[in-house]
C-alpha positions in Angstrom: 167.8 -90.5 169.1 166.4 -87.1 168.8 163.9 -87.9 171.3 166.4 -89.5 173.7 168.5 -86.8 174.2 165.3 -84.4 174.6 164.2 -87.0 177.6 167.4 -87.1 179.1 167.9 -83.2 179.0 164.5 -82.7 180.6 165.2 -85.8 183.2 168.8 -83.2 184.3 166.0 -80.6 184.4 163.9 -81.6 186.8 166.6 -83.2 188.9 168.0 -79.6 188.7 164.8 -78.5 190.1 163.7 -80.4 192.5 167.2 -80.2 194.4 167.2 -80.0 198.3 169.0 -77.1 199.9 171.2 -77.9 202.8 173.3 -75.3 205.7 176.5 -74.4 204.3 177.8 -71.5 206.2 177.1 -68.3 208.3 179.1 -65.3 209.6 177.4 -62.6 211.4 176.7 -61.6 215.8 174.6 -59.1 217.1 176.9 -55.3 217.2 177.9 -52.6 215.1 181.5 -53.7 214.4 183.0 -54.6 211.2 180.7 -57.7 210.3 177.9 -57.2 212.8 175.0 -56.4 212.6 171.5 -54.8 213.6 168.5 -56.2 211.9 170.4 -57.2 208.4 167.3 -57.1 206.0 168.1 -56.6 202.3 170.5 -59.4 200.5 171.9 -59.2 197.4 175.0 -60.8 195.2 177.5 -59.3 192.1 178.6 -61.1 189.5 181.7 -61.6 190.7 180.0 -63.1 194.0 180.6 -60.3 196.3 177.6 -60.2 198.8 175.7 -56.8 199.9 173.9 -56.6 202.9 171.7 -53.7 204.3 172.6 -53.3 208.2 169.2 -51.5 208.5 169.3 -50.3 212.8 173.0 -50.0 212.0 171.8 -47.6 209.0 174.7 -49.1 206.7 175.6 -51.0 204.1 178.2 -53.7 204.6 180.0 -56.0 201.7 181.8 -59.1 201.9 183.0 -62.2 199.7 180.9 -65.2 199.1 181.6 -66.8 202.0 181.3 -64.2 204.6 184.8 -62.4 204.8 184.2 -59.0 205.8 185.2 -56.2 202.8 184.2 -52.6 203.3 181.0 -50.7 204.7 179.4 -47.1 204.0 176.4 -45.3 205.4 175.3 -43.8 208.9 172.8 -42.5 210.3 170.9 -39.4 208.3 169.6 -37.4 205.9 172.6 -36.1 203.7 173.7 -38.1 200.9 175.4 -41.5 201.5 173.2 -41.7 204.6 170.1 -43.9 206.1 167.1 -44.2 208.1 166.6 -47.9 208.2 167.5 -49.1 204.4 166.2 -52.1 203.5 165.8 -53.7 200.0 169.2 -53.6 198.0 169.7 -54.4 194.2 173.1 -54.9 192.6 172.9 -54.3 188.8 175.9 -54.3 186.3 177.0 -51.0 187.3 175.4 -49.9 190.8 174.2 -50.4 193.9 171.0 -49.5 194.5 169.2 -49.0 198.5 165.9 -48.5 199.5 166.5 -45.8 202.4 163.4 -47.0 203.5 162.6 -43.6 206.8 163.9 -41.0 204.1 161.4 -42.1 201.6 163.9 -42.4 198.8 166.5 -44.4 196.6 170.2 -43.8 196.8 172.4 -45.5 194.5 176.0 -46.1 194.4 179.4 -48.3 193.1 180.1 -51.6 194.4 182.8 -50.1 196.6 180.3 -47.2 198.1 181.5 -44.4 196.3 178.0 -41.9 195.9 176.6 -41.7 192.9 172.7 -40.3 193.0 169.6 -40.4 195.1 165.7 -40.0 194.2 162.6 -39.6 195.7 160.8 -37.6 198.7 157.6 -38.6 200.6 154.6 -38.4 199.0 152.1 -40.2 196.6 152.9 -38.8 193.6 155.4 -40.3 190.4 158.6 -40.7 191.6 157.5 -40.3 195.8 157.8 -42.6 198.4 155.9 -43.9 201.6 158.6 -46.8 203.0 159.9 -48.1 200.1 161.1 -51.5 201.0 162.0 -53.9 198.1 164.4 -52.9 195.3 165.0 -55.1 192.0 167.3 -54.1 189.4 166.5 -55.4 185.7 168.5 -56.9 182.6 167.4 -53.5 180.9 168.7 -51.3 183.8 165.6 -50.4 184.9 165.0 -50.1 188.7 161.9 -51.4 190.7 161.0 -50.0 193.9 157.9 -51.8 196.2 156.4 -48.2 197.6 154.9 -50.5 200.7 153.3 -47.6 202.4 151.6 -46.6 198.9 151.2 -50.0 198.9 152.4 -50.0 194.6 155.2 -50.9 192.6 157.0 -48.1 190.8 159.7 -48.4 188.3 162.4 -46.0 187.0 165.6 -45.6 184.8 168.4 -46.8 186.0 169.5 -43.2 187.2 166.1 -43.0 188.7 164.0 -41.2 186.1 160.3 -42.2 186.4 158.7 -45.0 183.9 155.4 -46.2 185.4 153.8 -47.5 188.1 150.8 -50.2 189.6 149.2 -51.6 192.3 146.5 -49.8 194.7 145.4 -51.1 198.1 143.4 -54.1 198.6 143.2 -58.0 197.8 142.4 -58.1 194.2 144.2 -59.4 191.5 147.1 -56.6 190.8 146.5 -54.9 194.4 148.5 -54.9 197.3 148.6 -55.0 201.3 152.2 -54.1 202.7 154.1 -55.3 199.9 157.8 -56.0 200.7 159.9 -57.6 197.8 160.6 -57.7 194.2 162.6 -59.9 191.5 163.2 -59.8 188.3 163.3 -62.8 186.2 165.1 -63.2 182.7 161.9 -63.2 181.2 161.2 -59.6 182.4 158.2 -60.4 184.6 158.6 -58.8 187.8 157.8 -61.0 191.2 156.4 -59.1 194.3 155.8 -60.6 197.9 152.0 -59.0 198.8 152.8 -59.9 202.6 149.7 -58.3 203.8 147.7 -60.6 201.6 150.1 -63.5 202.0 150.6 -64.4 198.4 153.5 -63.5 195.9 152.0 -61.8 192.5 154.0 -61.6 189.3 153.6 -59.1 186.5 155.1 -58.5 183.1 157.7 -56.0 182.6 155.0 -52.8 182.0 153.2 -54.3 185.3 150.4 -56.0 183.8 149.0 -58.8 186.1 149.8 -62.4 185.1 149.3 -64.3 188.5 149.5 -65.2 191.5 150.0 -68.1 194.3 149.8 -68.2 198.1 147.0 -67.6 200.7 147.7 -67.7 204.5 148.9 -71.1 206.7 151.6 -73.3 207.4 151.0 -75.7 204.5 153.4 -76.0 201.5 153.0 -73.4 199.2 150.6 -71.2 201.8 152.6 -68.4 204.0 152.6 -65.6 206.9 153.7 -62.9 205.8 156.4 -63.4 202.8 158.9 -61.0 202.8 162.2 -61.3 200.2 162.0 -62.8 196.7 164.5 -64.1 195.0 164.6 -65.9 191.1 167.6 -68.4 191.0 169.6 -68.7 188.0 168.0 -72.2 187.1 164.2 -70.2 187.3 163.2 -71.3 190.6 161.9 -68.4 192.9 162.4 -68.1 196.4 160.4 -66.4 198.8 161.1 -65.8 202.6 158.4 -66.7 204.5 158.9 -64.5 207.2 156.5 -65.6 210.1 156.8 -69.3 209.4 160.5 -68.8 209.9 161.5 -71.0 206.6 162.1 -70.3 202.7 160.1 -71.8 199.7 160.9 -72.5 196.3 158.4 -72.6 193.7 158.7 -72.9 189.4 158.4 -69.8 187.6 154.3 -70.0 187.5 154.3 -70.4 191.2 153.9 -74.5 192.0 155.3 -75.9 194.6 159.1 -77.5 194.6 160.8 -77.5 198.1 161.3 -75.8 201.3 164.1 -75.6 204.7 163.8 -73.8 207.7 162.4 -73.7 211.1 162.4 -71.2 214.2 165.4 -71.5 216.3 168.9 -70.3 216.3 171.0 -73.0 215.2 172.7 -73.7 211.9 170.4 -73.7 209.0 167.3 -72.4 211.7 165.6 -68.9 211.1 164.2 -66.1 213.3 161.8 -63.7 211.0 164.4 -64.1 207.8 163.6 -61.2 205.6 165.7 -61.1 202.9 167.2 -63.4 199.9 169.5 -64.3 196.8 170.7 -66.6 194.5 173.6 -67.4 192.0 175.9 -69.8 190.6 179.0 -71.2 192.3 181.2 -73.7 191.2 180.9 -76.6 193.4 184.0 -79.1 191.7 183.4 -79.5 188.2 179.7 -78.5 188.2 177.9 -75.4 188.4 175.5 -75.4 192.0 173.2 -73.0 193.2 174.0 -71.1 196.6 171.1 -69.1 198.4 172.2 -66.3 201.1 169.3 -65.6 203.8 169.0 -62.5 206.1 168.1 -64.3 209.2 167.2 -61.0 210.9 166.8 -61.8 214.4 169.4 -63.7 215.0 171.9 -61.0 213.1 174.0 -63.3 211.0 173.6 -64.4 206.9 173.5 -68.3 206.4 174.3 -69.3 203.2 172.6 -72.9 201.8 174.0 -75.3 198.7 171.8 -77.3 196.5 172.6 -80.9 197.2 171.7 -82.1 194.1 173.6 -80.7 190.8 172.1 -78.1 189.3 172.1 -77.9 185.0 173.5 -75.1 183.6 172.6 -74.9 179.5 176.4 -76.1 178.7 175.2 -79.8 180.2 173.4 -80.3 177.1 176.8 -81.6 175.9 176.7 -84.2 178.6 173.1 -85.3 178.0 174.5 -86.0 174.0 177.6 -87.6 175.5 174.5 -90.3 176.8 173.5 -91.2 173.8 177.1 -91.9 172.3 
């Protein structure tokens, strides 16, 4: 019976993750009004499901429920604190927000409503400097990692931004990078980075050491042009916008293959150089589904996409048991 339920649980798994991904919704037009934007790039979710976007030629931050209804803003153009040139990566953990203010060569962090709280970082190529930092990933732990594209490494920091370590180095070899652009942390601690220069996504352990890697350039299923966002769902798939092929993949943890959506165009559920994404839970009826925001970039909106098939959350154990009754 033992072995039943064990079969049956891993049957729900790999239903869970080979689940297509279908349009569900958009907001978003070209402007700087109150849920417009100008290049959206970065994409990220809280807990509680409200959704951050970095307005990056609007220099601004904007927020707004799961489902696209417009709650607050902060940022503007500058230098001072609580101001942009360009941000781009953003990273919600448990108690901030944190931006990569991507032209001023630094990190600014702040609460979920916008409120200021601290800032690090100057150009440079030393600890703790910055040449376009672009991706931002916020871990379990608190610690904060920044992808330093122009330095073309990885740094990572306390959560109030004092420096831990760093990796990375230009080039195509295992560990370095070529225009890196995002990063995502799994529950496991390793870190994912999209090496868009190179065309491959690298993952690392926690302390940066170098445990793999997948991708190489084309159109193909699992090959890409220039991956930008990362993104690992809460069932362990990762997604990675594949900017230049105008669609997003999703692969297992170790980087094979599961599915993929998206072409060039401007239609519901179509993509014009999509650069950033995220994933969570949301309650779709009784069952727990996965929903998947995507910074479609060009055509200045957010489209949000639903797994179609039910995704297992460790509670449907109990159903798998209720099976074998």
């Amino acid at each position: 019976m033992k072995n039943g339920i064990a079969t049956a649980a891993l049957l729900l798994a790999a239903t869970a993750a080979l689940a297509d991904f279908t349009y569900e919704g958009k907001w978003g037009t070209q402007g700087s009004g109150e849920g417009q934007f100008d290049h959206p790039w970065g994409v990220a979710v809280a807990a509680g499901g409200r959704v951050f976007v970095t307005d990056q030629h609007n220099h601004r931050v904007q927020y707004f429920t799961s489902t696209g209804s417009f709650r607050g803003r902060w940022g503007s153009y500058g230098t001072s604190v609580g101001r942009f040139n360009r941000p781009s990566g953003i990273a919600v953990s448990a108690t901030a927000v944190y931006v990569a203010d991507t032209f001023n060569h630094r990190v600014q962090y702040f609460t979920k409503d916008g409120s200021y709280l601290g800032r690090w970082g100057t150009r440079g190529t030393g600890e703790g400097e910055f040449n376009r930092p672009l991706g931002t990933a916020a871990a379990a732990t608190g610690d904060v990692y920044v992808v330093d594209a122009g330095n073309n490494r990885v740094q990572y920091f306390t959560s109030t931004g004092s420096f831990l370590g760093s990796w990375g180095g230009p080039g195509s070899g295992a560990g370095q990078f070529n225009n890196p652009q995002g990063a995502a942390v799994a529950t496991n601690g390793n870190v994912y980075v999209t090496d868009a220069g190179n065309h491959r996504v690298q993952y690392f352990s926690s302390l940066g050491s170098y445990v793999g890697t997948w991708g190489t350039r084309g159109t193909g299923d699992g090959e890409f042009n220039t991956p930008n966002g990362v993104a690992v769902g809460p069932a362990g798939n990762v997604f990675v916008v594949d900017s230049y092929n105008q669609r997003v993949q999703y692969f297992t943890l170790a980087g094979s293959f599961v599915g993929k959506w998206g072409r060039y165009g401007w239609a519901d559920g179509e993509l014009n150089y999509p650069c950033g994404v995220v994933a969570n839970w949301w309650r779709g009826g009784d069952t727990a589904r996965i929903r998947v925001y995507v910074a479609d970039t060009n055509n200045n909106r957010i489209q949000f996409f639903k797994d179609v098939e039910p995704a297992v959350a460790p509670a449907s154990l109990g159903r798998v048991k209720a099976l074998f009754k």
